[in-house]
Phi, psi and omega in degrees: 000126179291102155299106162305151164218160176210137179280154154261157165260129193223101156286159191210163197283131175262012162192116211236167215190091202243152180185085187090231185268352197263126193218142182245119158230162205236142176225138148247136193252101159296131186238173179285321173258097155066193184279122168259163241213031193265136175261136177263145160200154210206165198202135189244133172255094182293119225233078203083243175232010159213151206305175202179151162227158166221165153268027196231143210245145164245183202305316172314327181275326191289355164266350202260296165349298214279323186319305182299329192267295167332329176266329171303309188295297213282340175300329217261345177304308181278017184272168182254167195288194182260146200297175170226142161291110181276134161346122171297167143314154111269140192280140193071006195237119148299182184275119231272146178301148138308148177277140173104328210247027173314096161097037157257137209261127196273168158244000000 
């Protein structure tokens, strides 16, 4: 009889972004055009002696919130963008004139 093992998969954020109780995580998601960008946020709480978390925010939180969705945002602008497919080359072929500018010569 064959012993099984099974990995756990564990994802993880490829950037997190804290303010206070408040933490913004950054995920990227590969897609067919690149890598895409989505963010979570969550607010840590103490519920007795022990910690908690929510998604759910009061009036007190929501500048802290925008603050944070702002910086998330400017993490994922400087990040670079997703590639897209490009056309092949043919090799050996120049790019064709503009029209009108056929047999002109520079000067």
């Amino acid at each position: 009889m064959s012993k099984q093992t099974t990995e756990t998969k564990t994802t993880r954020p490829v950037h997190e972004v804290r303010l206070g109780l408040i933490k913004g995580a950054i995920w990227a998601n590969t897609t067919r055009e690149g890598v895409m960008f989505n963010v979570t946020f969550e607010r840590s709480y103490k519920d007795g002696e022990e910690w908690k978390t929510t998604n759910s925010f009061g009036r007190d939180d929501l500048l802290k919130l925008a603050k944070l969705a702002d910086e998330a945002h400017s993490w994922i602008t400087r990040q670079p963008p997703p590639r897209t497919p490009q056309a092949p080359m043919n090799r050996g072929t120049l790019p064709k004139a503009a029209p009108g500018m056929a047999g002109r010569s520079a000067s």
